[in-house]
C-alpha positions in Angstrom: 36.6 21.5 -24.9 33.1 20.0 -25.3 32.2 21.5 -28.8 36.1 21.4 -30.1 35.5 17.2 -29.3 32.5 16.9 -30.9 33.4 18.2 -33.9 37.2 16.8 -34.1 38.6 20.0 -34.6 42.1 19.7 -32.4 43.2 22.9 -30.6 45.8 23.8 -28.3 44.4 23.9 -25.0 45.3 27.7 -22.7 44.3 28.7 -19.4 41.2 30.8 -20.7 40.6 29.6 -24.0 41.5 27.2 -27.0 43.3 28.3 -30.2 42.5 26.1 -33.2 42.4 26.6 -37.3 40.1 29.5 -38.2 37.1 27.7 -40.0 36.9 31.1 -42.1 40.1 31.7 -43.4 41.5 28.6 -42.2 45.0 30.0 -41.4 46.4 27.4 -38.6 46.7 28.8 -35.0 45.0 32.0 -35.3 42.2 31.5 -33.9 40.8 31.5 -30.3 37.8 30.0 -28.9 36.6 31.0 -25.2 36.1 28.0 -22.6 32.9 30.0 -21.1 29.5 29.0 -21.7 29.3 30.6 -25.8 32.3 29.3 -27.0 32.9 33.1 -28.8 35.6 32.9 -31.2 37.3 35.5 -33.1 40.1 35.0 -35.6 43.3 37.7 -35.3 43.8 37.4 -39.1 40.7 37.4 -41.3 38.6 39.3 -37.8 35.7 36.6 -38.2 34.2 36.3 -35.2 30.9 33.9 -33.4 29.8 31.2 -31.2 29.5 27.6 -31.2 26.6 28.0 -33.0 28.2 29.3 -35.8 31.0 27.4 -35.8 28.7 24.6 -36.0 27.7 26.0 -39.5 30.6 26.9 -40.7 32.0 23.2 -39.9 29.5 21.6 -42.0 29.5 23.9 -44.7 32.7 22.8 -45.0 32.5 19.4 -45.2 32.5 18.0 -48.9 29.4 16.8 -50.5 28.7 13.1 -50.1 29.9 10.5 -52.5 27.7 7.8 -54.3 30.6 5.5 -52.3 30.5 7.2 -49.1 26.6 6.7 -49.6 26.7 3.2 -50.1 29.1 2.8 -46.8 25.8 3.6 -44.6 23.4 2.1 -46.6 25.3 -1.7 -46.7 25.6 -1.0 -42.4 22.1 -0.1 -42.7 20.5 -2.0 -44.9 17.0 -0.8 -46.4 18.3 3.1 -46.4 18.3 4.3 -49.5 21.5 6.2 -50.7 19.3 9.0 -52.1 17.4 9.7 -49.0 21.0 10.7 -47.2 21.5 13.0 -50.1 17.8 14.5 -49.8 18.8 15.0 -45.9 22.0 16.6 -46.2 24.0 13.9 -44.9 28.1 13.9 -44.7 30.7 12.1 -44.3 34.4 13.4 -42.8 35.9 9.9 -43.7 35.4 9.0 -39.8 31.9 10.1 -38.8 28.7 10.7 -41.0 26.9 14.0 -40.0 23.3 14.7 -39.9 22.8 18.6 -39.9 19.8 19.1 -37.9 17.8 22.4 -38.4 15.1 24.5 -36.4 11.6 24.9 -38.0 13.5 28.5 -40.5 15.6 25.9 -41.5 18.9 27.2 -40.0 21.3 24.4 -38.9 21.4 24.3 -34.3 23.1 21.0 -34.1 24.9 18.6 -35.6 24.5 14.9 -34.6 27.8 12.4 -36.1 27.1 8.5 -36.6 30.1 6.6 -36.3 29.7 3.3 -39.2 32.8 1.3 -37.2 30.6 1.3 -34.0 27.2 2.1 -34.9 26.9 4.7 -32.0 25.7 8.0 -32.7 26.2 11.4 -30.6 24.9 14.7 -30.4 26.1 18.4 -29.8 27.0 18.7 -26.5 24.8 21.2 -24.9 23.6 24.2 -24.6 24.2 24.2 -28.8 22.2 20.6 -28.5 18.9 19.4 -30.3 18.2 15.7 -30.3 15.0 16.1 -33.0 15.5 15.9 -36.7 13.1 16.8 -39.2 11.6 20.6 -37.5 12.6 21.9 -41.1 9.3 19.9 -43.0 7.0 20.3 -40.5 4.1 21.0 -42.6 0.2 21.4 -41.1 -0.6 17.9 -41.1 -2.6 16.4 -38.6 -0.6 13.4 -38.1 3.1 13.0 -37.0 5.0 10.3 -36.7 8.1 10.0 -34.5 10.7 7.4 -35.4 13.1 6.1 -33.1 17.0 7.1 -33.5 18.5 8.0 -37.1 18.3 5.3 -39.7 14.3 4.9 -38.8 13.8 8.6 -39.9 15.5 7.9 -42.8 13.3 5.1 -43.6 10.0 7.1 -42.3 11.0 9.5 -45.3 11.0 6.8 -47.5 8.2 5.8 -46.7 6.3 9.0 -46.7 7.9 9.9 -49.9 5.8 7.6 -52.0 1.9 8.0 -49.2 -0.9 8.7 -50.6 -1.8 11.4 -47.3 0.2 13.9 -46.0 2.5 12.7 -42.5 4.8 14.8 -40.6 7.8 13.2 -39.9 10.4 13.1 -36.4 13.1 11.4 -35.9 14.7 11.3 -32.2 18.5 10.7 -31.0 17.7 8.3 -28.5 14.0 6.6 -27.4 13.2 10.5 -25.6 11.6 13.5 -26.6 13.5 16.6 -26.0 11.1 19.0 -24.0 11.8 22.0 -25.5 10.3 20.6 -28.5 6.7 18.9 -26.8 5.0 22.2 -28.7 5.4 21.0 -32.0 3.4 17.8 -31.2 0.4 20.3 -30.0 -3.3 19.6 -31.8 -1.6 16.2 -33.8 -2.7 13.1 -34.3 0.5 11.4 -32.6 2.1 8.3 -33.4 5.1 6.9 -32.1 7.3 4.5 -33.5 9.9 3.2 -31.0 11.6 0.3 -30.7 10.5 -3.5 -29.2 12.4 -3.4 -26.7 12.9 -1.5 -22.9 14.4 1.8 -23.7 11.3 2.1 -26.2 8.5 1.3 -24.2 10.0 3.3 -21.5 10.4 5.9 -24.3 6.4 5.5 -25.0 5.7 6.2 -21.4 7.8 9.0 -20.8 6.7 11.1 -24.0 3.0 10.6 -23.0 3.6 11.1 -19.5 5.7 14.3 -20.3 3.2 15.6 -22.4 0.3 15.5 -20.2 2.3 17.9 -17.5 3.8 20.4 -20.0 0.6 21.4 -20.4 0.8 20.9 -24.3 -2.2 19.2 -25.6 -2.2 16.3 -28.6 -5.4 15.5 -30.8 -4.5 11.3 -29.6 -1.4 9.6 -29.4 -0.7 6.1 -30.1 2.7 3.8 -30.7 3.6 1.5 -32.4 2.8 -2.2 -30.2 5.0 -4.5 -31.2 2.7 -7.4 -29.4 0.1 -6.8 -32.3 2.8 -7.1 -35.4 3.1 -10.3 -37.6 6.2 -10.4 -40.2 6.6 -13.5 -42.0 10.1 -14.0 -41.2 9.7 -14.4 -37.4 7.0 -15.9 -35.3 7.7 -13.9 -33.1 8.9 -10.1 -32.7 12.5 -9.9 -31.5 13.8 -8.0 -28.7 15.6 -4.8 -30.0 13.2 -4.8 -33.9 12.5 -1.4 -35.3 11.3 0.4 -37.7 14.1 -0.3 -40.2 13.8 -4.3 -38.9 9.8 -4.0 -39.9 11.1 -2.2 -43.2 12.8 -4.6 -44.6 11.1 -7.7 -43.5 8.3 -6.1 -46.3 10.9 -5.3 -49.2 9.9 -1.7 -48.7 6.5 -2.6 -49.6 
């Protein structure tokens, strides 16, 4: 089962439906999860009952806090990310997979995306319990938003925007698209995205704008980030595949 994978929660595959560990009570087999579009589950001890959506929550609420070590495991695979921006985020780590809790704009966890460090490949929940943008939680009323590129270059937007003197909304994407559902949020702003130099961004760039203007949705401007106009002093040239992260660091931060 799609959701079941994702999360690495093993079950014992029936005809109709799975049985796995309840994530309430946790007593082992007593728990079924239905194979049809929902995923209801009930437990037939403790009586808990919900959906993948829920069980979603209740999965990472479970997981244990991240550790200054477990911290310092992403940030040496992604160097520039700061240990205390994973903390700020919510970020954890199951010993196999880090997981990025991402929330709607209440702040209620709808999807959990899980980074792999061994392979540096990153997946979201399967759908229909799927959201590919992080960061709808801090939307403020800023006229400006940045979108970065994949999950390491939100983390460094943050960092970045931590310590601005003007106020910058910040998205981060799973992937170089947009998810449509989302194109609202980006109404009335001052756009700017920041994909990477390379194909699957620039194709990325063309697909958000050309999205936008038939949703219907309306942006004040939008603008990315051209990768033809950017000097860094250790390269004459911009590399094929440099991001945000890459730009990052070639500063110090600064």
């Amino acid at each position: 089962m799609k959701i079941l994978d994702h999360l690495n929660i093993p079950y014992d595959d029936q005809s109709d439906d799975c049985i796995i560990t309840c994530p309430s009570c946790y007593k082992e087999e007593k728990c079924s999860v239905s194979k049809e579009e929902g995923n209801i589950w009930q437990c037939y001890t403790c009586k808990q009952k919900g959906n993948a959506l829920t069980l979603i929550r209740l999965f990472y609420q479970n997981l244990p806090a991240l550790t200054p070590k477990q911290a310092r495991l992403f940030t040496e695979r992604k160097q520039g990310v700061h240990t205390k921006v994973l903390r700020d985020e919510g970020i954890k780590y199951d010993g196999t997979y880090f997981w990025f809790p991402v929330s709607n704009q209440e702040g209620k966890v709808i999807a959990l995306h899980k980074n792999c460090p061994r392979t540096n490949i990153a997946y979201a929940s399967p759908k229909p319990w799927s959201c590919s943008i992080l960061g709808l939680n801090q939307l403020t009323d800023a006229s400006v938003i940045w979108v970065a590129e994949g999950h390491a270059d939100y983390l460094i937007g943050r960092q970045i925007l931590k310590d601005a003197e003007t106020t910058v909304d910040l998205l981060g994407t799973c992937g170089s698209g947009f998810s449509g559902a989302y194109l609202s949020v980006l109404e009335g702003k001052d756009v700017v995205l920041l994909f990477d130099n390379d194909e699957a961004g620039q194709k990325g760039v063309q697909s958000v704008a050309r999205r936008l203007k038939s949703s219907g949705h309306s942006v004040n401007s939008i603008r990315y980030l051209d990768w033809s106009k950017v000097t860094v002093p250790s390269h004459s040239t911009i590399p094929n595949k440099f991001d945000l992260r890459d730009l990052y660091n070639a500063y110090q931060g600064n």
